[in-house]
C-alpha positions as CSV (number, residue, x, y, z in Angstrom):
1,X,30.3,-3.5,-132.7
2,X,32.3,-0.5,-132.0
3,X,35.6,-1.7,-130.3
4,X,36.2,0.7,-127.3
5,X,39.7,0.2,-126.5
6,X,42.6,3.4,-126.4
7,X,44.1,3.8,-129.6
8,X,47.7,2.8,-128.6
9,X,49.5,4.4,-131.4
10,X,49.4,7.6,-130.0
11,X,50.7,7.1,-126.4
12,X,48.9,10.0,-124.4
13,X,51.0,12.7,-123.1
14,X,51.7,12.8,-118.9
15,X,48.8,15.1,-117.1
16,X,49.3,18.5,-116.4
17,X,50.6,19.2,-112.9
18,X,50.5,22.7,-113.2
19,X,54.3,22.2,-114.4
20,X,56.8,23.3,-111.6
21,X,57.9,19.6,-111.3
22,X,56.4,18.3,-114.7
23,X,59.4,16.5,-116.5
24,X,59.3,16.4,-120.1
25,X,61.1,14.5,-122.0
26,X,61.9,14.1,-125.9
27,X,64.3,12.2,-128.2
28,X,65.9,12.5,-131.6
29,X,66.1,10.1,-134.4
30,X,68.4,11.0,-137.2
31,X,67.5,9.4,-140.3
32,X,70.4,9.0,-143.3
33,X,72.7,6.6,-144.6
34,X,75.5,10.1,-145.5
35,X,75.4,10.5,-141.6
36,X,76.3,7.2,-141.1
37,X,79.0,6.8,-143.5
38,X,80.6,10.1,-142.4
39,X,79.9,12.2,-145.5
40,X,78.1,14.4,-144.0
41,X,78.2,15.8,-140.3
42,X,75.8,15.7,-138.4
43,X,74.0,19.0,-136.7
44,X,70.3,18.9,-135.9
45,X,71.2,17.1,-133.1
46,X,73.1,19.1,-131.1
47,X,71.0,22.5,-132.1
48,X,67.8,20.3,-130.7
49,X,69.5,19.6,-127.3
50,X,70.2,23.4,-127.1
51,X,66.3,24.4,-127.8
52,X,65.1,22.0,-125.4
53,X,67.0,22.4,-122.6
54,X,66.2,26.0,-122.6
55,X,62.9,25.6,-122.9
56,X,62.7,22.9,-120.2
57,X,62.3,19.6,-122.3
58,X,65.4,16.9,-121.6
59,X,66.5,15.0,-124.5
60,X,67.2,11.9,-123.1
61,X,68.3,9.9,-126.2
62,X,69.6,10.8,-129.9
63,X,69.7,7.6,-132.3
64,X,71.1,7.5,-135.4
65,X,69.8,4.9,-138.3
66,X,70.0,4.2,-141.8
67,X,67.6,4.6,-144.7
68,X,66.6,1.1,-144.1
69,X,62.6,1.5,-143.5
70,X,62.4,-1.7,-140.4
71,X,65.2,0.3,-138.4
72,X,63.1,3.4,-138.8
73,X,59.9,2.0,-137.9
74,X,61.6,0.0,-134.8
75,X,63.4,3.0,-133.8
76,X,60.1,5.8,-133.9
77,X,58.2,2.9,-132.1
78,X,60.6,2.6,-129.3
79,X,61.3,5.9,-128.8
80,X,57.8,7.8,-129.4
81,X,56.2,5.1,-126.5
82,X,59.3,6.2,-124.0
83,X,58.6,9.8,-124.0
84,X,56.7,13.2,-124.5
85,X,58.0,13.9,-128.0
86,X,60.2,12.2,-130.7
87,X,61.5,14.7,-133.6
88,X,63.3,13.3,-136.6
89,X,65.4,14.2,-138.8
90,X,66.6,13.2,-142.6
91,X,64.6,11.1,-145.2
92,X,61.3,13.1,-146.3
93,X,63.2,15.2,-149.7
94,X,62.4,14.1,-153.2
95,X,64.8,11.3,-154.1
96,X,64.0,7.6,-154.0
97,X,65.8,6.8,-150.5
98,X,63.9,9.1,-148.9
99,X,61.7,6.9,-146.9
100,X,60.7,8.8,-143.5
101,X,57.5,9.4,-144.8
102,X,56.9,6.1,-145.6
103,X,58.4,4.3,-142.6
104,X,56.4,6.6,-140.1
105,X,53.2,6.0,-141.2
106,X,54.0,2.1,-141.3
107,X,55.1,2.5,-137.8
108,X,51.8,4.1,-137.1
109,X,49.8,2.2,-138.6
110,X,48.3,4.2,-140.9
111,X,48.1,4.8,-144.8
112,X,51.1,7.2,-146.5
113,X,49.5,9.8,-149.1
114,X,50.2,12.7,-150.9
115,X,48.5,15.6,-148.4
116,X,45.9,17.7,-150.8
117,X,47.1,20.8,-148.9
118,X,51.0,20.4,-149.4
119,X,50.2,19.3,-152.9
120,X,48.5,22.6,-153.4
121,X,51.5,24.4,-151.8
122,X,54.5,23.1,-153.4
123,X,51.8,23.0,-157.2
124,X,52.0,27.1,-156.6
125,X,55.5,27.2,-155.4
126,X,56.7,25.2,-158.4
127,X,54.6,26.8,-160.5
128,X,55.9,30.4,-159.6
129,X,59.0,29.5,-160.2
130,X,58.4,28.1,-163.5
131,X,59.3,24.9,-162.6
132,X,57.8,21.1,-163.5
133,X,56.1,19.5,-160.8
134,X,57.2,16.5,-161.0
135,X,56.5,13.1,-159.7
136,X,59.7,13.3,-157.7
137,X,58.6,16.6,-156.2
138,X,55.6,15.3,-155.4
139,X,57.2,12.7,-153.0
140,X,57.7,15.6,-150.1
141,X,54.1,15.7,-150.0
142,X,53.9,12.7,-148.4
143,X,52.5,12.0,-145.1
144,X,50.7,9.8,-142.5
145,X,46.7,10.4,-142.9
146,X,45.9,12.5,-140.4
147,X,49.2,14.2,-139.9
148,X,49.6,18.1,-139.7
149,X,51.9,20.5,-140.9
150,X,55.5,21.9,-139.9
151,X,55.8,25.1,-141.5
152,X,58.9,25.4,-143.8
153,X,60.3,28.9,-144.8
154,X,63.2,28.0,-146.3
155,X,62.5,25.3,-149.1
156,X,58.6,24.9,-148.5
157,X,58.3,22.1,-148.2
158,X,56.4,21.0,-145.0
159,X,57.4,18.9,-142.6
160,X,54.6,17.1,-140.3
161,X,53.3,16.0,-136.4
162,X,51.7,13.1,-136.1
163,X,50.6,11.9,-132.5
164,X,53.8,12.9,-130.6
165,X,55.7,12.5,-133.9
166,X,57.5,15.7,-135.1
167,X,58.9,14.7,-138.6
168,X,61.7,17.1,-139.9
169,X,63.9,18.0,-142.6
170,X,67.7,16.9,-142.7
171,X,69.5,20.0,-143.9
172,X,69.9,22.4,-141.1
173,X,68.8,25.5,-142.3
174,X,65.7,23.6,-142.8
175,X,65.6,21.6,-139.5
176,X,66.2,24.7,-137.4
177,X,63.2,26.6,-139.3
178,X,61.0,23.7,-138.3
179,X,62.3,24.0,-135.3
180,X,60.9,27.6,-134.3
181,X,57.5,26.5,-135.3
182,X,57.4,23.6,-133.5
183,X,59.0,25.3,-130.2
184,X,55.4,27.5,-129.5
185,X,53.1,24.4,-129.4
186,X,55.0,22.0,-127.1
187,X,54.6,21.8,-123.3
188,X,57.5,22.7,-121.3
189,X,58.6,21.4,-118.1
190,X,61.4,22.3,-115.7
191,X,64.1,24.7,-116.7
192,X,67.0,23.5,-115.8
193,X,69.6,25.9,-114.6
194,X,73.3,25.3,-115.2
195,X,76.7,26.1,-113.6
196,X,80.7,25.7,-114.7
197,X,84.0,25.8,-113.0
198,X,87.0,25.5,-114.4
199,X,89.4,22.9,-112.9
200,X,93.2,22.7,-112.9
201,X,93.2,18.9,-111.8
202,X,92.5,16.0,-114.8
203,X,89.5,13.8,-114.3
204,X,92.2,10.7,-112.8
205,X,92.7,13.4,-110.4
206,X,89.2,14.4,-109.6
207,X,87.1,11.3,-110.2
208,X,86.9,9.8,-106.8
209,X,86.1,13.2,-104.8
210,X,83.6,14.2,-107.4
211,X,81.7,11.0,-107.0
212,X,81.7,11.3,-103.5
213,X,79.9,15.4,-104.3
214,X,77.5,13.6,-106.9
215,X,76.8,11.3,-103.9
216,X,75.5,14.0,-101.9
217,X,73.6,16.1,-104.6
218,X,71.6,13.4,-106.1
219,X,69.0,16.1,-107.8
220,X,71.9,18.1,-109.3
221,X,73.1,16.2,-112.8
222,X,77.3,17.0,-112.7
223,X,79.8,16.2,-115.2
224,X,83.5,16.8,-115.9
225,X,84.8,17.4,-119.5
226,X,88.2,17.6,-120.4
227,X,90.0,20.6,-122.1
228,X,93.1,21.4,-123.8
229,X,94.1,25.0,-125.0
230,X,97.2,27.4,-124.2
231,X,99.0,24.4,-124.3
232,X,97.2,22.5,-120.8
233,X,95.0,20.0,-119.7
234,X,92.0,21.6,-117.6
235,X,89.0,19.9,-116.7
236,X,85.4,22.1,-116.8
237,X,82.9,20.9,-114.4
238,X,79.3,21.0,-115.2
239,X,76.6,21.4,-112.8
240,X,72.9,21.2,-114.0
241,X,69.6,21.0,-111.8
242,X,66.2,23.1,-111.3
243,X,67.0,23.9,-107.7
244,X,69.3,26.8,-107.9
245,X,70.0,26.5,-104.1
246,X,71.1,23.1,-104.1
247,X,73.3,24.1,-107.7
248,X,75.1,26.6,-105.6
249,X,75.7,24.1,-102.3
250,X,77.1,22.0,-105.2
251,X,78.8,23.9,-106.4
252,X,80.6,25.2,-103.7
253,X,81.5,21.7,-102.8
254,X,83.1,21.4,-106.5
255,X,85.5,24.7,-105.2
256,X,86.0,23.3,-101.9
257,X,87.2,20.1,-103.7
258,X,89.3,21.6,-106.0
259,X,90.8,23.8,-102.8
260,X,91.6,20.9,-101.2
261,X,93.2,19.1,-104.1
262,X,95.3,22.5,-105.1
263,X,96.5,22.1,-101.6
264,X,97.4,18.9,-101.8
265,X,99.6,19.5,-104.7
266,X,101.5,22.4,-103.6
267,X,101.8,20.3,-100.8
268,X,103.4,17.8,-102.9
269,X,105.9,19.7,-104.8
């Protein structure tokens, strides 16, 4: 008897509203024990947030874990049933503690195998170059059944989607390649719009009135971020919503605030 029940490892994707208030929403897993132990920086990251945002996805959450293949499968499980899209990054190269592959499928529920059609791309690349293709090569062929390619230009090796899965390459130069494939085949949502203004007052200062502006702009997302350079503390405020009217009621609130507090301090002195 054929069970008839969704498939709940691929959560469906929110209905088309015709997508002038569609939120989507996405987050990023980094994958890498060097990221963890500081030896190397991490990047993809930040350069994700950047795409997104201007393409009208929010990245609501960016978790770092381990190669440690229970985090990873906890971590994609968690994240991939909380929103649109989940791209990660780190742990499908060619060495033994590359386990991305491995841990996604797992997470999935579904069999890890070496893809016929990356096999027959990185047999030719390898091939050209004069080069073995050797067992460990053949590890970053590896993907969930099912799963589809993410072009790679740089090294060739693909990456892959599976469900709402985007599975990508550590380095950067790779990850941002990835990136510009993927970008054409994902639904977009609002654009956020964004506005700063440079404050002379330090958040101690400012924290209290800016609440109070939050308060009344509950659509517009604002934040204050603190700054040293030419030797003094400035704060920039950050104003970010899809409303560009209520973005510019905000922030003229932010410069009548700041007014008011430059008045108060030449008041003062």
């Amino acid at each position: 008897m054929t069970d008839a029940r969704p498939d709940t490892r691929f959560p469906s994707l929110p209905a088309d509203d015709a997508g002038d208030g569609l939120i989507i929403t996405a987050a990023a897993l980094v994958i890498g024990d060097e990221i963890l132990s500081g030896r190397i920086r991490e990047k993809n990251a930040g350069h994700l947030a950047t795409v997104l945002t201007a393409i009208g996805i929010d990245l609501k959450e960016v978790r770092i874990v381990g190669d440690d293949e229970a985090a990873i499968i906890e971590a994609v499980n968690a994240l991939r049933a909380r929103h649109t899209y989940l791209f990660t990054s780190g742990g499908i190269g060619p060495t033994h503690d590359d386990i991305t592959a491995e841990a996604v499928s797992k997470a999935l529920g579904l069999p890890c195998e070496h893809d016929a059609a990356a096999m027959r791309l990185l047999g030719d690349h390898y091939e050209k170059r004069g080069l073995e293709f050797t067992e460990a090569r053949k590890r970053m062929t590896r993907m969930p059944e099912g799963a589809v390619h993410i072009d790679n230009p740089v090294s060739v090796a693909p990456g892959f989607v599976i469900g709402n899965v985007h599975v990508m390459a550590g380095v950067p130069a790779v990850f941002q390649a990835m990136l510009d494939h993927v970008v054409p085949t994902l639904r977009t949502g609002r654009v956020l719009l964004s506005r700063s203004v440079p404050c002379p007052h330090g958040e101690g200062v400012i924290g209290e009135p800016l609440a109070a502006i939050q308060g009344q702009f509950p659509d517009i997302a604002i934040g204050s971020y603190p700054k040293f350079d030419a030797g003094r503390f400035w704060t920039e405020i950050v104003m970010r919503g899809a409303d560009d009217a209520q973005l510019e009621r905000a922030q003229e609130a932010v410069a009548q605030m700041i007014a008011g507090l430059d008045a108060d301090t030449a008041a003062a002195s």
